[in-house]
C-alpha positions, -999 to 999 in steps of 0.1 A, spaced: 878 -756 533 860 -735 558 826 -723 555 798 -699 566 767 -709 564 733 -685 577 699 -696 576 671 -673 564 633 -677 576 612 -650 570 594 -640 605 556 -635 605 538 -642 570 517 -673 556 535 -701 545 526 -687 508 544 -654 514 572 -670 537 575 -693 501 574 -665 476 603 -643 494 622 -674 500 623 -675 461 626 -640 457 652 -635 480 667 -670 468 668 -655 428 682 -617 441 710 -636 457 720 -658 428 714 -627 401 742 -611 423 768 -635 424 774 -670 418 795 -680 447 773 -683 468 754 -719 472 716 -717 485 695 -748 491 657 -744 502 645 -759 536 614 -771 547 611 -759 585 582 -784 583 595 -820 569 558 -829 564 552 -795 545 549 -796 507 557 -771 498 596 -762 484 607 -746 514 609 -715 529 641 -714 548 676 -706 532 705 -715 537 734 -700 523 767 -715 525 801 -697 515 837 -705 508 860 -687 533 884 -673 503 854 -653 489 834 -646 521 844 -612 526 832 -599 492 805 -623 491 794 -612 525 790 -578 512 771 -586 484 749 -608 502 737 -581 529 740 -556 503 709 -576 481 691 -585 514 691 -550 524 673 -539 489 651 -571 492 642 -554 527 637 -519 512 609 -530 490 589 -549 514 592 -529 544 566 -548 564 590 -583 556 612 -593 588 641 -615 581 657 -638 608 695 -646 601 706 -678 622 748 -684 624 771 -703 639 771 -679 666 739 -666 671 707 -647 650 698 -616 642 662 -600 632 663 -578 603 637 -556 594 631 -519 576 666 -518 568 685 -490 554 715 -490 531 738 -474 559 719 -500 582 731 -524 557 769 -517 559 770 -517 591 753 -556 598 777 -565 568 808 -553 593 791 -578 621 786 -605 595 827 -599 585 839 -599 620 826 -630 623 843 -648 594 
């Protein structure tokens, strides 16, 4: 089965904070849906810390929904900490996210979809 996978950092705090959205972000995303697999990264191997990259995979039969969902709880995540910067890595390219709006929102969820 095809996949999608994006990876999250978080652009521009301390390691503590970068750690604390990561789980944030991490539980918002899994209290929305549970078809969505997310394993934390350490973008320092040597690092001990649990990791503050994500990376969140998705099965192709659900990704269009999903996909919505997902931007749709990263854009709220954004709303509330508007001085938080989110980097999105694909297949096929990033994107930086930051003070996001909910029609801001839509419309990255239509780039994310015409991508799948």
């Amino acid at each position: 089965m095809d996949q999608q996978t994006y990876i999250l950092s978080f652009d521009d705090v301390s390691p503590s904070d970068a750690n604390r959205y990561a789980d944030e972000l991490s539980n918002a995303l899994l209290d929305a849906t549970a078809d969505v697999v997310i394993q934390r990264r350490r973008e320092d191997p040597d690092a001990q810390d649990f990791g503050a990259l994500l990376e969140l995979i998705l099965g192709t039969p659900a990704a269009v929904e999903l996909t919505k969902t997902i931007i749709t709880v990263i854009g709220n995540w954004l709303k509330l900490r508007t001085s938080a910067s989110l980097t999105v890595k694909t297949a096929d390219g990033q994107m930086i996210l930051s003070n996001i709006t909910s029609k801001q929102a839509a419309e990255l969820a239509q780039i994310f979809l015409t991508k799948l």
